[in-house]
C-alpha positions in Angstrom: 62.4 1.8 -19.8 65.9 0.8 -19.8 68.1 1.6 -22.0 72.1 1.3 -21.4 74.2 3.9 -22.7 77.2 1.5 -23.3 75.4 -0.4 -26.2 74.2 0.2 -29.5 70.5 -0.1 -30.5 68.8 -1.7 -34.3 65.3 -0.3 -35.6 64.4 -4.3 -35.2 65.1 -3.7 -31.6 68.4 -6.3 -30.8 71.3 -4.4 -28.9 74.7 -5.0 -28.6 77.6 -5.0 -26.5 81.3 -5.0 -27.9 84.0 -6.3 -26.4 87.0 -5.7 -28.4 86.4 -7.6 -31.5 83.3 -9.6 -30.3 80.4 -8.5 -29.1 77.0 -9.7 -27.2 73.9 -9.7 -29.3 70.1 -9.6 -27.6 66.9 -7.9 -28.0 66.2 -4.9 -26.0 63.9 -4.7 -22.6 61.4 -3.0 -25.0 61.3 -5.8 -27.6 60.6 -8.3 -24.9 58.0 -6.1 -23.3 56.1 -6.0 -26.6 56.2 -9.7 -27.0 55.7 -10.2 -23.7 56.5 -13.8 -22.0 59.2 -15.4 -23.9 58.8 -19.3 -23.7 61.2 -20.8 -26.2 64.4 -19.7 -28.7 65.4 -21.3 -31.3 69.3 -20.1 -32.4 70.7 -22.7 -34.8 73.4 -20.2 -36.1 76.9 -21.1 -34.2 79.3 -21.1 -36.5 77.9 -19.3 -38.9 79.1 -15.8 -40.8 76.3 -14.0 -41.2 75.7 -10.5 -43.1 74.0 -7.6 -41.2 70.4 -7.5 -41.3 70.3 -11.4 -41.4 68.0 -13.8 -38.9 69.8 -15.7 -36.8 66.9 -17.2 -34.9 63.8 -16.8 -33.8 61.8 -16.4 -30.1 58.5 -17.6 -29.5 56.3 -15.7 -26.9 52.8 -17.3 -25.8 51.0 -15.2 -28.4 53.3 -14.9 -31.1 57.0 -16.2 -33.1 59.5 -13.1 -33.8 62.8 -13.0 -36.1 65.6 -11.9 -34.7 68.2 -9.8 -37.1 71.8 -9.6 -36.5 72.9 -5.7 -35.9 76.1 -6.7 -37.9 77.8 -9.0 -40.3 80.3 -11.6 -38.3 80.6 -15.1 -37.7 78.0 -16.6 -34.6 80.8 -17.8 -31.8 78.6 -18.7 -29.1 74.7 -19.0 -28.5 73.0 -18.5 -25.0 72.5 -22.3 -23.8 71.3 -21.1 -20.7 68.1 -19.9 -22.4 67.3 -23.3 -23.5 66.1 -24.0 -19.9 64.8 -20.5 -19.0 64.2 -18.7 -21.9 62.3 -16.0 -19.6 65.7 -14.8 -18.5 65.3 -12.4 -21.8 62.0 -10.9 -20.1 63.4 -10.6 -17.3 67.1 -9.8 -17.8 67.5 -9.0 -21.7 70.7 -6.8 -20.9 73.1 -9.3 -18.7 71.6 -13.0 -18.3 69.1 -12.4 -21.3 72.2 -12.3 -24.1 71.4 -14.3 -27.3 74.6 -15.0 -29.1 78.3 -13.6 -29.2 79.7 -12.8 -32.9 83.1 -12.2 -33.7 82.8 -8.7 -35.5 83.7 -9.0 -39.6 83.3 -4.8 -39.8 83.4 -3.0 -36.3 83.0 0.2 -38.1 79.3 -1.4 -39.0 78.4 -1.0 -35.5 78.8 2.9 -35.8 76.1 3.0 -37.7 73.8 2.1 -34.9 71.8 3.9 -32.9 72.8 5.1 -29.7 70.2 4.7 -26.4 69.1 8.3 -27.0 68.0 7.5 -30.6 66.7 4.4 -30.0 64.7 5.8 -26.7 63.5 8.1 -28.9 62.3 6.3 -31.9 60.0 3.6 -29.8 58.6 6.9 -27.6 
């Protein structure tokens, strides 16, 4: 499994990428693996501020509906609307093309909290 040293990691298994004070928010190559093919989001949050630990959508795979949690608190700039049409880029690209929404950051210290790829790798074995 993949698992990019450049992000941060949630136990609920979204990443995320900062970029100065924004950062890219998905669900890790694991996560999709587990809910195997993805077939439709639903991320009605632009514009939002969200806490951490709050959903901010949901994806649907053929077998089952999964929340996703945002890894932390900031306002919801942008959502994917490339996923509308081909939600399977998260199976098959969760890290680049797979990205979910951007958030401007509210805390960055929040995100030192997460875990890095060698915790994360090693909490989901």
């Amino acid at each position: 499994m993949n698992f990019p040293s450049n992000l941060k990691y949630t136990k609920e298994h979204e990443w995320i990428r900062v970029e100065g004070n924004r950062a890219y928010v998905g669900i890790t190559e694991f996560a999709q693996g587990e809910l195997g093919d993805i077939v439709f989001l639903d991320i009605q949050t632009a514009g939002q501020d969200l806490k951490e630990g709050a959903i901010f959508g949901t994806v649907e795979a053929v077998k089952t509906v999964s929340d996703l949690y945002m890894p932390v608190s900031g306002k919801v700039l942008e959502v994917n609307a490339g996923l509308d049409a081909t939600p399977e880029k998260v199976n098959q690209d969760p890290y680049g093309d797979g990205w979910m929404i951007v958030v401007e950051l509210s805390d960055p210290a929040q995100v030192d909290s997460l875990m890095s790829a060698e915790d994360y790798s090693a909490m989901v074995g």
